[in-house]
N, C-alpha and C positions, 0 to 999 in steps of 0.2 A: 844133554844136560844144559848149555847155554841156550838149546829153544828153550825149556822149559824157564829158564832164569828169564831171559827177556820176556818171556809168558807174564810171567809174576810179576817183574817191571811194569811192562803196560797194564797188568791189570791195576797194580798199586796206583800207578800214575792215573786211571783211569777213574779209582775213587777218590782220589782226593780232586780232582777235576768236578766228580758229579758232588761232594761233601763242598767243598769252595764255592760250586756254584749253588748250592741250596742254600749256603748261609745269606749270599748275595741276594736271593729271592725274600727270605726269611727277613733282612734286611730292611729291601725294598717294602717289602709288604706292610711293617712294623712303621717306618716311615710316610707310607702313604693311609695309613689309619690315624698316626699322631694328626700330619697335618688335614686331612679331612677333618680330625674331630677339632683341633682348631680352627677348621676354616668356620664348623658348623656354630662355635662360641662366637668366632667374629661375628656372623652371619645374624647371632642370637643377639649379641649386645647390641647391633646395629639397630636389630628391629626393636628391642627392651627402651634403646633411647627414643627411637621414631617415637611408640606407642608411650612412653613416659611422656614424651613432648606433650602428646593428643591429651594426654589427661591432666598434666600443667595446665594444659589449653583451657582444656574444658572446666576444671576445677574454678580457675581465674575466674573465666565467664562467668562460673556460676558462683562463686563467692562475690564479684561485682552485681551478679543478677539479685543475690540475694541481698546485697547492702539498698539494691534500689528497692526493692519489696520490704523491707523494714524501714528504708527511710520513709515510703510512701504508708505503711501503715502505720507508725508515728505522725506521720501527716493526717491521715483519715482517721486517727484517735483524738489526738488535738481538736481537730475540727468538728470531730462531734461533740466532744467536751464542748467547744466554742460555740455549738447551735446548742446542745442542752442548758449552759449560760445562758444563751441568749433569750433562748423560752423561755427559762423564769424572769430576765429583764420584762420580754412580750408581758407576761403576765402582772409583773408590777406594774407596767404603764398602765395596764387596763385596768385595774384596780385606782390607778391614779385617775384616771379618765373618768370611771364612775363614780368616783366623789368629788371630781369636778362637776359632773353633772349634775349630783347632788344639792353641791353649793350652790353651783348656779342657777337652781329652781326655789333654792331657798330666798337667794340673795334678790333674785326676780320676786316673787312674791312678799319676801318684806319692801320693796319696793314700790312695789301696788299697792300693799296696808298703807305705807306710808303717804305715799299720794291718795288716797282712799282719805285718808284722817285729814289731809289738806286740806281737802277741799271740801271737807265737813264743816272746818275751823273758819273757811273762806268764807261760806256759803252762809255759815251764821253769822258772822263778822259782818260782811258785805252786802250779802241779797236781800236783807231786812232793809236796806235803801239806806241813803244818808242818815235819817231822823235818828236810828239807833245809834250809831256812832256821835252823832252831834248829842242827843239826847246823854249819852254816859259823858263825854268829857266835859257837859254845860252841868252835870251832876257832881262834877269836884268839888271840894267845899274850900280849897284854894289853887294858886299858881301853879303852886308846887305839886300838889294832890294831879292837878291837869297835865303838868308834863309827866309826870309818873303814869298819866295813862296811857296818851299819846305813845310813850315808851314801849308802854307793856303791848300794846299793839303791834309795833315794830317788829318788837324782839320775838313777839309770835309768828310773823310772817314770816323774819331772818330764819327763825329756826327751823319750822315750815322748809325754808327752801333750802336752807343747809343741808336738812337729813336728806333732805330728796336729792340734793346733788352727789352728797356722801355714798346713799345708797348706791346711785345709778353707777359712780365710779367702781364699786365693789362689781356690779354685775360686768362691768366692762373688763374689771381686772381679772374675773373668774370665766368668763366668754374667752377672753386672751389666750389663758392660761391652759384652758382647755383646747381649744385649737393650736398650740403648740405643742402639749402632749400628744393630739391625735399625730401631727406632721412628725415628733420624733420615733414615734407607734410606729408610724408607715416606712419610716425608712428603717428600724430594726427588722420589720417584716420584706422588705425589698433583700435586706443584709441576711438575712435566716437562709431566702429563696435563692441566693447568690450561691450562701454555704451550701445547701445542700445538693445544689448543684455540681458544687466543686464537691461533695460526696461521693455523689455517682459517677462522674468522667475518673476520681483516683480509683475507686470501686474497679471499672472496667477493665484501667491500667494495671493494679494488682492482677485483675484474671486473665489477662492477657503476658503478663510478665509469668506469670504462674506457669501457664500453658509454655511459656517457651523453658520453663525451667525443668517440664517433664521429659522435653525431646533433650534436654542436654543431659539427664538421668536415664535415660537409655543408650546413649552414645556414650556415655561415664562407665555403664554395665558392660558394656560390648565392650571397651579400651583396656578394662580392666580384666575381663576374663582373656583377653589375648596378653595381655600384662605378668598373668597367672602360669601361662607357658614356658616363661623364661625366667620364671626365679629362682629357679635350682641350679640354673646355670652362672648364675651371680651371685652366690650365695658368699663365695670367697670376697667378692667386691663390696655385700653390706656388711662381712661382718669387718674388712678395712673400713669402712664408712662409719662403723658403727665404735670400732675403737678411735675411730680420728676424733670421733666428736667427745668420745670420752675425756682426752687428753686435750683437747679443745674446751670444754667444759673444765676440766680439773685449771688449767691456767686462767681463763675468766676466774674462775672462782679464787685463785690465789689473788688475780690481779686485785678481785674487789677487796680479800681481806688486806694488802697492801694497802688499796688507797683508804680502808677504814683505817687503819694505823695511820695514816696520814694525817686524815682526816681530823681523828682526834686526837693525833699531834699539834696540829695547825688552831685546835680549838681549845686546848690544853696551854699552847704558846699568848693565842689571843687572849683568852682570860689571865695569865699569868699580865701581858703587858697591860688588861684593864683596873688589873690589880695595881700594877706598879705606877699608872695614869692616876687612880685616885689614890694612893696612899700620898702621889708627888701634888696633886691638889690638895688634899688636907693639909700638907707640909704647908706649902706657898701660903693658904688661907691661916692657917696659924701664924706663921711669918711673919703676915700680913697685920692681923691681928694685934700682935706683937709689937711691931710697928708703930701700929696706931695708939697704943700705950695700952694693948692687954686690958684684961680685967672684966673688961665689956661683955665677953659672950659672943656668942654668936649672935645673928637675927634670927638663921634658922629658917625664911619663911620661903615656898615655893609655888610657882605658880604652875598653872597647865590645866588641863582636863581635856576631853576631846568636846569637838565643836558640836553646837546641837543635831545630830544626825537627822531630826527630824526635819529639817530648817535648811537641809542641803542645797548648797547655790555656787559651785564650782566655778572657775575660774575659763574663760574659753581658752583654746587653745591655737584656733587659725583665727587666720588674719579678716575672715570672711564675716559680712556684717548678718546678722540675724532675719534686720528688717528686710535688708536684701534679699535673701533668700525667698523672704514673704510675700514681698513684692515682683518677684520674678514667677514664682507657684501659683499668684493672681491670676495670671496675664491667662491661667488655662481653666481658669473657674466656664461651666458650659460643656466642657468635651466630653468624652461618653469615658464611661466605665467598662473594660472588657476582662476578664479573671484570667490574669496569668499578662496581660502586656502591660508594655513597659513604655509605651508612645504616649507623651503629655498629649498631644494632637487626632493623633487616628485611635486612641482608647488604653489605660492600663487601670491595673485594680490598686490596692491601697498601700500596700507597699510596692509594686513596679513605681509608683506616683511617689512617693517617698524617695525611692531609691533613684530615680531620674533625676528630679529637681537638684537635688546635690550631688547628684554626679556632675550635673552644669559648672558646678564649683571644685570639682576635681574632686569630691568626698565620696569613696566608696560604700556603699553601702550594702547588705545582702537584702535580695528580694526576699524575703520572710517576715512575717508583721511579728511571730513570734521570737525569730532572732534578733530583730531590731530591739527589745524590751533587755538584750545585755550590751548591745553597742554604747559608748563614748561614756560618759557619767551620769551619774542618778543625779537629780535634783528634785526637789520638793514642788508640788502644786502649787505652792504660794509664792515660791520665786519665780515661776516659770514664765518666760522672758519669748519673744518673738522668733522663730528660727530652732525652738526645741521639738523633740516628738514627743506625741501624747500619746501613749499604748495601752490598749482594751484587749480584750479577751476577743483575738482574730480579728481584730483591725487595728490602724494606724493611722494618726494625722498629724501635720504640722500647726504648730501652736500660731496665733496670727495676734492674737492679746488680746485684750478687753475680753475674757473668759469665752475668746471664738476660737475655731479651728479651720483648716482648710485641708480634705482630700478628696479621694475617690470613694466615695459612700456607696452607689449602688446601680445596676444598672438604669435603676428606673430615675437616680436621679443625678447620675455623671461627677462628673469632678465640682464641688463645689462645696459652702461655708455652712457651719453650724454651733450648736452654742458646745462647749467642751465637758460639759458634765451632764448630757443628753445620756450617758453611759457610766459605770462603773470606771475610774480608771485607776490602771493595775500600775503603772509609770510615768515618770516624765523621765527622760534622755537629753542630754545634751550633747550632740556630736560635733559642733561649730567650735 
């Protein structure tokens, strides 16, 4: 009987040994699946941020790629507005040109009639030999009858050479005038072939930005299908992300109706004290009034209006002189024209040439002809003073006075002077 008991001892003892030790495996086991399946979250968040990073990356690049492809096709829209402007300019000149030519064949040929009848008047006057002439003024029937021929001789010759000098000045004036429209002709046409130049080379830039923008669209696809792998496993961390911003958002939004209360506390106080300003000014002015022995009235009368907007002549602002500037932007009249530099000396186009010259003065300026047309103050055509810009449709120059200008015109004819209303102008600027 005590074998059998100790039997049953060790057997007992023997199951809870093998029960103890299964729950220890049971344990074990249960334990090395938690932390594997944590290791495998770490392991996932790890790679979720890696590949979140690539596609921050790449997004950035490509929302910077794409501010450059929309700035640049704002560029290339402008610019062709600025050569479509310019063609119908082309077109007016040439229309100007051809009734310059007109006049000028006109004014040429009453010229000729007119010397034509000269020397009709001459020839009867004159070639009949003295006798004729002697013969009419011995034909007077007094002194006075005789100076009055004498005169009337004069006065036919004076006039005679009057129209013909009148004339000849008209053909001069109209010969002028026509070769200065051809010279402003050609350099709109130098300025067209500039632009469209600067067409093609942004043209290229867009297709090449473009092209880099497709390889960052397949490397965005590929970041984001391995992106795709790991969202179920964060799913607990967007929706914290997703209540943070809630309650992120719910406090902005309080903050703002806060400060609206404030706001039109603060606006509510101001009108209250502008209230209690003029009721305490009516007082004093009645006071005053009163004073002065009542009775009178007011005068009532008030002055103001705004200044003739049209007639804008603003006040400078630096210390820098105008003429100065004008005289320093001289010194590079001759240099060459190049699109896109900024060198007074080895070549820049018309706002690099703008934007140098007062940079010398410490005045920054942005390379853009078009941004230059919001810089410093508007001022009027008729005040416009030495040292301002004058802004066209895709160009820019510096005013020099006497209705001249100074920049970089074109390549064909480099940095140099022209008359300021050769063109439409869309501004004057004062940035000095």
């Amino acid at each position: 009987m005590a074998r059998v008991r100790n039997g049953k001892r060790l057997l007992a003892a023997a199951l809870v040994f093998a029960f103890a030790a299964g729950m220890v495996q049971n344990t074990n086991v249960n334990a090395t699946t938690i932390q594997d399946a944590k290791d495998k979250i770490n392991e996932a968040n790890q790679q979720l941020d890696q590949t979140k990073g690539q596609i921050s990356d790449i997004e950035k690049r490509q929302n910077s790629l794409q501010k450059e492809i929309d700035a640049l096709d704002s560029e290339l829209v402008a610019l062709m507005l600025d050569i479509e402007i310019l063609k119908d300019e082309i077109a007016q000149k040439e229309a100007d040109i051809e009734k310059a030519t007109d006049d000028l064949a006109q004014a040429q040929e009453t010229e000729k009639r007119q010397y034509e009848s000269m020397k009709k008047r001459i020839r009867f006057m004159y070639e009949r030999g003295d006798n004729a002439l002697v013969e009419s003024l011995l034909g007077a029937g007094s002194m006075s009858d005789f100076l009055n021929r004498v005169e009337y001789f004069n006065q036919i010759y004076d006039y005679d050479r009057g129209m013909l000098n009148e004339y000849q000045d008209t053909v001069k004036q109209v010969a002028d005038l026509k070769s200065t429209l051809e010279q402003e002709q050609q350099d709109m046409l130098a300025l067209k072939e500039n632009q469209e130049h600067q067409s093609e080379e942004l043209q290229k830039m867009i297709e090449k930005k473009r092209g880099t923008m497709s390889d960052f669209d397949a490397k965005l696809a590929q970041a984001e299908q391995l992106a795709a792998q790991y969202k179920q496993t964060i799913k607990e961390q967007n929706d914290i992300i997703v209540a943070e911003q809630a309650r992120i958002a719910a406090e902005e939004e309080e903050r703002r109706r806060e400060e609206e209360r404030r706001r039109q506390e603060e606006e509510a106080r101001r009108q209250e004290e502008e209230r209690r300003r003029q009721e305490e000014e009516r007082r004093r002015q009645e006071q005053a009034a009163a004073n002065q022995g009542g009775g009178s009235g007011g005068s009532g009368t008030s002055s103001g209006g705004d200044a003739d907007a049209g007639g804008a002549n603003p006040d400078y602002r630096t210390n820098v002189s105008g003429q100065e500037v004008v005289n320093y932007a001289m010194q590079f009249v001759g240099n060459p024209y190049v699109w896109g530099g900024t060198s007074l000396t080895n070549g820049c186009d018309c706002s690099g040439f703008v934007m140098s010259v007062f940079g010398h003065y410490g005045i920054s300026l942005p390379h853009s002809s078009a941004a230059l047309r919001s810089c410093g103050q508007a001022v009027s055509y008729s005040n416009a003073q030495p040292g301002d810009l004058i802004c066209y449709s895709g160009h820019v120059a510096i005013y020099i006075g006497g209705g001249r200008i100074v920049g970089a015109q074109s390549t064909a004819v480099g940095i140099a002077t022209q008359t300021a209303t050769y063109r439409t102008i869309l501004a004057v600027r004062r940035v000095l």
